[in-house]
KESE-604528 format. One record per residue: x, y, z of N, C-alpha, C in turn. Coordinates in steps of 0.2 Angstrom, whole numbers, plus 5000, padded with zeros to 4 digits. Example, Ala and Ser with C-alpha at 12.3 -4.5 7.8 and 13.67 -1.06 7.14 Angstrom:
BEGIN
506649725039506249785039506649845039;506449895035506849955036506450005039;
This chain:
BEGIN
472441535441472241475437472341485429;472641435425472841445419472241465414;472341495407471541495405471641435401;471041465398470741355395471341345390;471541385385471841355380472741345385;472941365390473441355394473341305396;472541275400472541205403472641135398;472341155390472341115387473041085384;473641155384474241145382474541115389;474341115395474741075401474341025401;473940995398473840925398474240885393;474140905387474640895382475240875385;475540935387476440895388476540875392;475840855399475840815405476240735403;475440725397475440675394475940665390;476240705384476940685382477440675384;477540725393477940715397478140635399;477540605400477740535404477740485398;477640495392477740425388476940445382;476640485384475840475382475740525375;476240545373476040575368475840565360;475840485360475440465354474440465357;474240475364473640445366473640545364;474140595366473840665365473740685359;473940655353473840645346473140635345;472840565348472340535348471840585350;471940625355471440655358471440725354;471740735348471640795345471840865350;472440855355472740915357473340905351;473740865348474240895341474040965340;473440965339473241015331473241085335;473641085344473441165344474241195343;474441145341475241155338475741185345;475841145351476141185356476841175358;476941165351477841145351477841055351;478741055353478641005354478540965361;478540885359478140845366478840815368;479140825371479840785375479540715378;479940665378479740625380480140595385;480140595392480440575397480640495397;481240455397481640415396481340365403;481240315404481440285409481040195410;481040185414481040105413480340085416;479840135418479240105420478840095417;478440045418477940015414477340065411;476840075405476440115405475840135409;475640075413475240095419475340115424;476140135426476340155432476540225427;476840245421476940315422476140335419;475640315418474940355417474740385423;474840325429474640355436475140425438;475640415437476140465437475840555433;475640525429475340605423474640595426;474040545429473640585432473640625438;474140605442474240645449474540715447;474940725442475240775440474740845438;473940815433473640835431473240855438;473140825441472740855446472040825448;471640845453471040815457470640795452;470140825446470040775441470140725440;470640745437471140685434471340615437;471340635444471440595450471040565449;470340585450469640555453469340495446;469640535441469340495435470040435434;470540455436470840365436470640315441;470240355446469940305451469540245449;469040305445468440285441468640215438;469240225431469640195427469640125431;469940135437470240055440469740035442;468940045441468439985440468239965436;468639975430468239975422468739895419;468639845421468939785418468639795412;468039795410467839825406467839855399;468639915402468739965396469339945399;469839935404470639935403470739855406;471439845403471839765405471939775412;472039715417472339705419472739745423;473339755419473739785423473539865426;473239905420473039955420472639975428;472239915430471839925435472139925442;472639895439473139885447473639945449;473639985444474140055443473440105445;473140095443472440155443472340155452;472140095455472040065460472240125469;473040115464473340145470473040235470;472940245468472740315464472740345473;472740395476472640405481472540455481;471640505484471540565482471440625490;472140635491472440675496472640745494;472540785497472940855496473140895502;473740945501473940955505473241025510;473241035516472741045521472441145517;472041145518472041225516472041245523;472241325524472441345529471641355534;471741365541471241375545470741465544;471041495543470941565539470341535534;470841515530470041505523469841465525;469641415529468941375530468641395533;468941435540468341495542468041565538;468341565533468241615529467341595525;467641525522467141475517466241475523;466441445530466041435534465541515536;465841585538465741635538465241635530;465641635526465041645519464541615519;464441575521463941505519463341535524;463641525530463341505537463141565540;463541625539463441685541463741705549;463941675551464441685559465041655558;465241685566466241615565465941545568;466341485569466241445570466141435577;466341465583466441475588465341475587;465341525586464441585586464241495585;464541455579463941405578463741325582;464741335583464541275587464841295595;464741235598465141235604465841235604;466141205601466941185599467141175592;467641185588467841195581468441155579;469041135577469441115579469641135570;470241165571470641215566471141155563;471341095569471541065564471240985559;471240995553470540955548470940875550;470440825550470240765551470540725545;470540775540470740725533470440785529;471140795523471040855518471340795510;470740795505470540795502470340845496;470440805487470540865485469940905483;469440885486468740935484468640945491;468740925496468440955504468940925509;468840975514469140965523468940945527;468940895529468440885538468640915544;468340935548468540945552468140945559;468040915565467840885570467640965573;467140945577466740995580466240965584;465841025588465340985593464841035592;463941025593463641065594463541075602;462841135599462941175607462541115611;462341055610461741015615462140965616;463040965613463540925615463640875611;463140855607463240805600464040815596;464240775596464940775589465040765582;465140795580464740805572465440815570;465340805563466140815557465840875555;466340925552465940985547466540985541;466340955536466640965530466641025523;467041055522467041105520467341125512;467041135508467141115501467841175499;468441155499468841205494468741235490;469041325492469141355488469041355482;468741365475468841365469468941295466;468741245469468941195466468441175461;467941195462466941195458467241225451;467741305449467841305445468341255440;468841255444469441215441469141125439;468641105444468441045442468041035436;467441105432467141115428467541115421;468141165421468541165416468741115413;469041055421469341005417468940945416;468140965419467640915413467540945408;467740975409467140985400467940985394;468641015397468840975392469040895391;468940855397469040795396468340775391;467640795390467240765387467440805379;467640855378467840885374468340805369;468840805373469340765374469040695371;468840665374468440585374468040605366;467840665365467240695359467640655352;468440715354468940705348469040625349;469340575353469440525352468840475348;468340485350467740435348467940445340;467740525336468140535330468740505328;469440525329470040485327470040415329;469740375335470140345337469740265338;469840245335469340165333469340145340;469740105344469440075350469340155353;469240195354468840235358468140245357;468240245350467340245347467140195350;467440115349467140055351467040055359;467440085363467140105369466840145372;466440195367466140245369466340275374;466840305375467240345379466840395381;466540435377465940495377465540485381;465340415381464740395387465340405394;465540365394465940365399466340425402;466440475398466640545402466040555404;465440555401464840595402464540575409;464640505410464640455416465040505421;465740515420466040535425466040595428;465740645422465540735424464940715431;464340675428463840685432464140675439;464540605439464740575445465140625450;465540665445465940715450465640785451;465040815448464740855448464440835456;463940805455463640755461464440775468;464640745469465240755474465340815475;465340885472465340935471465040975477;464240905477463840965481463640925487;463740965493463640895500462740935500;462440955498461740965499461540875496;461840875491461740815487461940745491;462340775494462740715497462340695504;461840765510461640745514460940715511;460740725508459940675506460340615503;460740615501460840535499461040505506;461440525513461240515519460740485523;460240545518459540535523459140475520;459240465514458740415509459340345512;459940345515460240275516459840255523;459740335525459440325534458840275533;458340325529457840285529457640225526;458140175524458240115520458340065526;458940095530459040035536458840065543;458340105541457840115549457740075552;457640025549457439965554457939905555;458539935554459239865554459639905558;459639885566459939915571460739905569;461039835565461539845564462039885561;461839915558461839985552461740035556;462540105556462040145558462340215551;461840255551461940305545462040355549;462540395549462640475553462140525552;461740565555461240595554461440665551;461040705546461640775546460940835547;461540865550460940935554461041015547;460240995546460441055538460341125543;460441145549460541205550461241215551;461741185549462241185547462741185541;462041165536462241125528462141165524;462541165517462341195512462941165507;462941195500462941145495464041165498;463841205501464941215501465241185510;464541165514464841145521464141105523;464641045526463940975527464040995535;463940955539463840945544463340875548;463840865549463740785548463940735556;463240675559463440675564464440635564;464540635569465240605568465040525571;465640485569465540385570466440395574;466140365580466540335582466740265581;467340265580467540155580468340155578;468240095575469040085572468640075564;469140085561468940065554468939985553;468739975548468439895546469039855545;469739865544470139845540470639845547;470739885553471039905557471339835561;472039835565472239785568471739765572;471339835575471039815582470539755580;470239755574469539725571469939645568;470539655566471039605563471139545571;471139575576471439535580470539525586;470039545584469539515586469339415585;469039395590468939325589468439295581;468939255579468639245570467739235572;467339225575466639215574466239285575;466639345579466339415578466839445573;467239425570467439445562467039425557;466939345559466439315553465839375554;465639395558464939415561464839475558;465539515556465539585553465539585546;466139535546465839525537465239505533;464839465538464239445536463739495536;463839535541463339605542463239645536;463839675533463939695530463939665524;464039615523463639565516463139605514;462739585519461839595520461739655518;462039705520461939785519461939805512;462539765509462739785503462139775497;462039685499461339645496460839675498;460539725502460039755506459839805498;460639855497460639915493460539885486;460939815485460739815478460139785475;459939735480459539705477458539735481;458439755486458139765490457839865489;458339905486458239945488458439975482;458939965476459340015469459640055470;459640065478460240125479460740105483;461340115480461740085482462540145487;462840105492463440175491464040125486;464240175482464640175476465340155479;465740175483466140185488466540165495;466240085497466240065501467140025504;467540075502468240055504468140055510;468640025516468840025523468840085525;469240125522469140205526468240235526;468040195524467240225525466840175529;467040125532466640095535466940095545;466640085549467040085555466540035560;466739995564466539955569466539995576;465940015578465940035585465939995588;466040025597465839975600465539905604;465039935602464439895601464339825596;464739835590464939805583464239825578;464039855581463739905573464039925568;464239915563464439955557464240045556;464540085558464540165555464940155547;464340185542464640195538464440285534;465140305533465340395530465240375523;465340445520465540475514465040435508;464540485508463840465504463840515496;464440535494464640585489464340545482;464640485484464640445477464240365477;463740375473463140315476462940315469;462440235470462540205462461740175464;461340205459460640195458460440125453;460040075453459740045449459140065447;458940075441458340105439457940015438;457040035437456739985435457039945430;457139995425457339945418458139905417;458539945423459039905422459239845429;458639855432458339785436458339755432;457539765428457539705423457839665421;458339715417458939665413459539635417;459539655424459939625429459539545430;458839565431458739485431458539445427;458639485422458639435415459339395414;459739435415460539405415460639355420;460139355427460539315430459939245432;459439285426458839195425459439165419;459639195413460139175411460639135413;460939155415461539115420461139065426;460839075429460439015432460238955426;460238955422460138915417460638885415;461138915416461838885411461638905403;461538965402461238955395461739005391;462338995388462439035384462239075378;461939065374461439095371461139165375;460739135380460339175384460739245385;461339195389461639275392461939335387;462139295383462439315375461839405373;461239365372460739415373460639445378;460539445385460439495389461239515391;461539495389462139565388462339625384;462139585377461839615372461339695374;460839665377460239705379460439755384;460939735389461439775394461939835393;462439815387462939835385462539905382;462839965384462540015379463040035374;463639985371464139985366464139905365;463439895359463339825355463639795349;464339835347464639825342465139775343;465039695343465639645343465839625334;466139615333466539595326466239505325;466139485331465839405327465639375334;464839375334464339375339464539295342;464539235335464639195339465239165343;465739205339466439205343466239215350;465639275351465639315359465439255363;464739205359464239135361464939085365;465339075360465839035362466139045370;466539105368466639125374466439125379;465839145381465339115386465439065386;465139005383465138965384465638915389;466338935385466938935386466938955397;466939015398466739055402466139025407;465539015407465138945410465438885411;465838845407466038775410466538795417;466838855417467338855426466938835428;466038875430465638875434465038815436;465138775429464738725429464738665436;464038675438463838625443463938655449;464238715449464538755456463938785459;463638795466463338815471463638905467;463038965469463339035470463739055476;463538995481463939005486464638975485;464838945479465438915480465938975476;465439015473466039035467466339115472;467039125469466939225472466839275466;466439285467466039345463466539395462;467139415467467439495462467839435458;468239405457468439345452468039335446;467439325446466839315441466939385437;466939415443466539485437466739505432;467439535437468139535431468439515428;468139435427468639415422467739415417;467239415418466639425413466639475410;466839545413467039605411467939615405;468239565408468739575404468639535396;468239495397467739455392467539505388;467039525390466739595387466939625382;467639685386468139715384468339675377;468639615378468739585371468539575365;467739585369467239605361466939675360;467239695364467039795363466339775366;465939765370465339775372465539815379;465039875382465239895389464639915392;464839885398464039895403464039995403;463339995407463240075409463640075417;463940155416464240155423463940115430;463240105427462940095437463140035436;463439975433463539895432464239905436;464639955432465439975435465340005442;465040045443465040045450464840015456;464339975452464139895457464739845457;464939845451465439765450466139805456;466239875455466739875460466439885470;465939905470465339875478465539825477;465539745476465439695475466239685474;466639695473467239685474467639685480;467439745482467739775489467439745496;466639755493466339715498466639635500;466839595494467039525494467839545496;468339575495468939585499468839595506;468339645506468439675515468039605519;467739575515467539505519467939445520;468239455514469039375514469539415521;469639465521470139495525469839465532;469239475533468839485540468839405542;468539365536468839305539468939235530;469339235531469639195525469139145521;468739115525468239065524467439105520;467739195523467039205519466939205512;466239195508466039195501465539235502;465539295499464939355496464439295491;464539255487463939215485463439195490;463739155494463039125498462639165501;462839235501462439305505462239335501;462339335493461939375489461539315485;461539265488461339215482460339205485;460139205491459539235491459239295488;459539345487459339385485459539395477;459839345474460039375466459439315465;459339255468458939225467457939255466;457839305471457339355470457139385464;457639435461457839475457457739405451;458039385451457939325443457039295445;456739285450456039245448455839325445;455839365448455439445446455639445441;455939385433455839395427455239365426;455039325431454339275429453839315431;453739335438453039365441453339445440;453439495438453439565439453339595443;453839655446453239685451452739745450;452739755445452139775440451839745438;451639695440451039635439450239695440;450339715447449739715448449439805443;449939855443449739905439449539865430;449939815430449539785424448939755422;448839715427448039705431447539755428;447739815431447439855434447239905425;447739925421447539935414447239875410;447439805411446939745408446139765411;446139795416445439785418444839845414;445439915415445039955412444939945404;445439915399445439915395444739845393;444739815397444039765395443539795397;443539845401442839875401442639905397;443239945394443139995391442839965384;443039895381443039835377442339825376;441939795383441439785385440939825384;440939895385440639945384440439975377;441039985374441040015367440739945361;440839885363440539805359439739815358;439439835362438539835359438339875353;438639925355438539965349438839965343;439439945342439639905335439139855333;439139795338438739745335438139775332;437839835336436939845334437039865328;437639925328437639945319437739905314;438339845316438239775311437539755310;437139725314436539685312436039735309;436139815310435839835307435839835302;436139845299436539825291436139775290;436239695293436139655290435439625291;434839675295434239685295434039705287;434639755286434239795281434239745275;434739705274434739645269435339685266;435939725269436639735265436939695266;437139655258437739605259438539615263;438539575266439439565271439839575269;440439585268441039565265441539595272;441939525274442339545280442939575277;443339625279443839635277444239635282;444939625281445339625287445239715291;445439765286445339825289444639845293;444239825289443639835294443739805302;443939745302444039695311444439735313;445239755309445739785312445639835319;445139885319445239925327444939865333;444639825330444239765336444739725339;445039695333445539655335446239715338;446439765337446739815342446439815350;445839825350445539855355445639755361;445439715357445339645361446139645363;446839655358447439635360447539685366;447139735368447539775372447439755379;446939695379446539655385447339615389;447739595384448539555385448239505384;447739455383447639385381447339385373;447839365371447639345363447139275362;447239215368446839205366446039205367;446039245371445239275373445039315367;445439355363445339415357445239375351;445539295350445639255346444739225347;444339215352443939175354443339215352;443539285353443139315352442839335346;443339355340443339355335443039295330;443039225334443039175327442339165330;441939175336441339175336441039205335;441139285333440839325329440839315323;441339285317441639285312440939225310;440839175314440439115314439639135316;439739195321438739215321438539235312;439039275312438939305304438539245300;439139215299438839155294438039135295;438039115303437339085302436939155302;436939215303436439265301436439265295;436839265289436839265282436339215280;436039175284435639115281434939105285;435039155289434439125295433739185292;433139185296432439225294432639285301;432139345299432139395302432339365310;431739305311431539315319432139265321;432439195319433039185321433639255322;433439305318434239345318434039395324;433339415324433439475330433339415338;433239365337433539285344434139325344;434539295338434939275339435639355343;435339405340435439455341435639485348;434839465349434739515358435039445363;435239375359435639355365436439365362;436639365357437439415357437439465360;437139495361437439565366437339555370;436739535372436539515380437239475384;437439415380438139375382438839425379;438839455374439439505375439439555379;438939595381439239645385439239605396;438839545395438839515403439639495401;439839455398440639415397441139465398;440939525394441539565393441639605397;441139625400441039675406441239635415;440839575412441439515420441939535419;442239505413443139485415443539565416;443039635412443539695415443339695422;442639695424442539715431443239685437;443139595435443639545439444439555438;444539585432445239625432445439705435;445039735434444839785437444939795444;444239745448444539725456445239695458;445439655453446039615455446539665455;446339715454447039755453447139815460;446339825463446239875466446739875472;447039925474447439925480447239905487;447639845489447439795496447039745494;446739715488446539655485447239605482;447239545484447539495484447239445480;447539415475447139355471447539305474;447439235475447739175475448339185468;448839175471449639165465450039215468;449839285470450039335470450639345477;
């Protein structure tokens, strides 16, 4: 293997090689002075000789122009169609070294582990080998097997690619504008991840237990007395693959029936569930007999967190609305690169952008068409979603081709259009509703509790005949403690009554003011102490209020 400063000078002249040597400038390899950059003559377009210098560079480089061709986002058009083709094959490692790799890990030969092994691999890829095998109870399992050295070779050429992206954000004005650095940073984690099939077999098992209960779906099971972070062991799926003649010449109502299954599954992970598979090409999906769906290759998955749930359905109560404005802002809120040149130009646009869609059903529009060209929108104003959006929007692309393919008539809208519709009211009812309940209640008690003793110490004061003077800092921790209740106007209610007992005690005789007294407390600590109790129970786990 070359060392770093050799890896960093055959990236250099890869890239000057095919026509790139103003981007190697850009990237701050000029400065390691490695002669000169030649530039090879010829008639192809730049997005056909890029692909060209990432196959040259190697498995990396491969995997992160994969990446690139889901990013409408960050590249044009044509760029994405060149990227597209990217295909990440390599030629087979010998059967020597894979039993060699299997011996390390496992500690026997393959014979010792399983019933049968087969030397020659299923599919050789440039971080791992498959290869079919059986255990000893007769079960058919794949055993994939991570390449030699590739853990090192892949490390190096993260860190100079973020190295890389680093110098660009400095030199290079639209790199800054698209925070490239996030985006490599994206992309280490992502292949880092792929790395280890340890990682790969629980994201398996967390898909298992997702569609436990959807017999259409079936997830391979993997046996960890066989697994470790460099060999999976994984059940095997028999079928044909999704895209296969044999499935192409099935009768159009059990092709609708597949593509529809698979809608569901997709919509299952995004909206139902935040975990998604990242990866759902035809080679990873297969039709058994039965017409179950087998779906492999759990390497690469795309998580929604709570918070960007949220802003997921805030974007799409937005667009439910028709509202440009709205969406303008929760893109805004989205994008983790907020620097556009002229906001309202961006409004326009949108708006521009909603009139295609004006009056149209979700089910009437196609969604990978919306995205990318929403995404290519973006681009134009230098805003860029976070990877997980780019990973979804390319789920959602593939999912909608492999469904037009299966039957021409189909629309991924009308099958993700109940479920986006969920996600948009969960901007009005929460599902954190009730954990908020649950702090409104303790916070009134707490409210309720601490209230009688303040008040005692005011009236005693005003027992003693010490003049009043409200100041706002004096109310300030009161009115804190009441807002922390979430109803300002109960904090509001409570406040001007107090404000107003004052008044008449300043005027009233001893025996109206200790009246008046022992019924304020008596009525603030019962009021105050109801409403935390009733917030309190309202929250408690298996209690249900009317609305809920």
């Amino acid at each position: 293997m070359p060392t770093h400063f050799e890896r960093y000078a055959e990236v250099a002249q890869i890239l000057a090689r095919h026509g790139f040597g103003s981007l190697a400038a850009a990237l701050g390899l000029g400065r390691l002075h490695l002669g000169p950059m030649p530039h090879r003559p010829g008639m192809l377009a730049n997005p056909d000789r890029l692909v060209l210098a990432l196959e040259e560079l190697g498995p990396t480089f491969i995997k992160l122009g994969q990446l690139l061709s889901t990013r409408p986002d960050i590249l044009p058009q044509g760029y994405l169609v060149a990227l597209s083709r990217l295909q990440d094959g390599a030629p087979p490692v010998s059967p020597e070294v894979i039993r060699s790799v299997i011996v390390q890990e496992l500690g026997a030969v393959p014979e010792e582990l399983f019933e049968s092994f087969s030397d020659t691999p299923l599919a050789s890829a440039s971080i791992g080998q498959a290869h079919a095998a059986t255990l000893h109870d007769g079960t058919a399992v794949v055993v994939k097997v991570r390449r030699p050295g590739v853990v090192a070779q892949v490390q190096e050429d993260l860190e100079i690619l973020q190295n890389l992206a680093h110098q660009a954000g400095r030199n290079w004005a639209a790199a800054a504008d698209y925070n490239v650095e996030a985006v490599a940073a994206a992309f280490a984690e992502t292949l880092r991840a792929e790395l280890d099939y340890l990682r790969e077999g629980r994201n398996a098992e967390r898909f298992a237990a997702n569609f436990a209960h959807d017999a259409s779906i079936h997830i391979p099971r993997i046996f960890w007395e066989t697994t470790t972070s460099r060999v999976l062991t994984i059940e095997r799926i028999y079928g044909v693959k999704i895209d296969d003649a044999d499935v192409a010449a099935l009768p159009a109502p059990d092709r609708d029936g597949l593509a529809n299954r698979a809608a569901r599954a997709a919509a299952k992970m995004i909206f139902e569930d935040g975990f998604f598979h990242a990866d759902p090409h035809p080679g990873n999906l297969f039709v058994e007999t039965t017409g179950r769906i087998g779906l492999i290759d759990f390497g690469m998955v795309g998580e929604i967190g709570n918070g960007l749930r949220e802003r997921l359905g805030k974007l799409l109560l937005a667009f439910s609305r028709n509202d440009p404005d709205r969406i303008c802002r929760a893109l805004l809120e989205l994008s983790i690169s907020r620097k556009t040149a002229n906001p309202d130009a961006l409004r326009q646009d949108l708006a521009h952008f909603m009139e295609q869609y004006q009056g149209r059903a979700l089910g009437e529009i196609h969604l990978a068409s919306l995205a990318t060209e929403l995404l290519g929108l973006l681009r134009n104003h230098h805003l860029q979603l976070p990877s997980e959006i780019a990973m979804l929007t390319k789920m959602i692309v593939m999912t909608e081709g492999m469904g037009v393919r299966l039957n021409p008539e189909f629309n991924l809208g009308e099958v993700l259009k109940p479920y986006a519709g969920r996600l948009a009211f969960e901007r009005l009812i929460p599902r954190k509703l009730p954990g908020l309940l649950k702090q409104l209640g303790l916070d009134a008690a707490d409210f309720g509790t601490n209230l009688p003793a303040r008040l005692e110490r005011l009236l005693q004061q005003l027992d003693d005949g010490v003049e009043v003077h409200l100041r706002a800092e004096e109310l300030a921790p009161l009115m804190a403690r009441a807002e922390r209740i979430g109803n300002r106007v109960v904090a509001g209610l409570v406040l001007a009554a107090f404000i107003r007992g004052i008044g008449d005690l300043t005027t009233s005789d001893n025996g109206r003011l200790r009246a008046w007294q022992g019924r304020l407390l008596a009525g603030g600590v019962g009021a105050m102490g109801a409403m935390g109790g009733y917030l309190a129970w309202t929250a408690r786990p298996g209690r249900r209020v009317r609305g809920q």
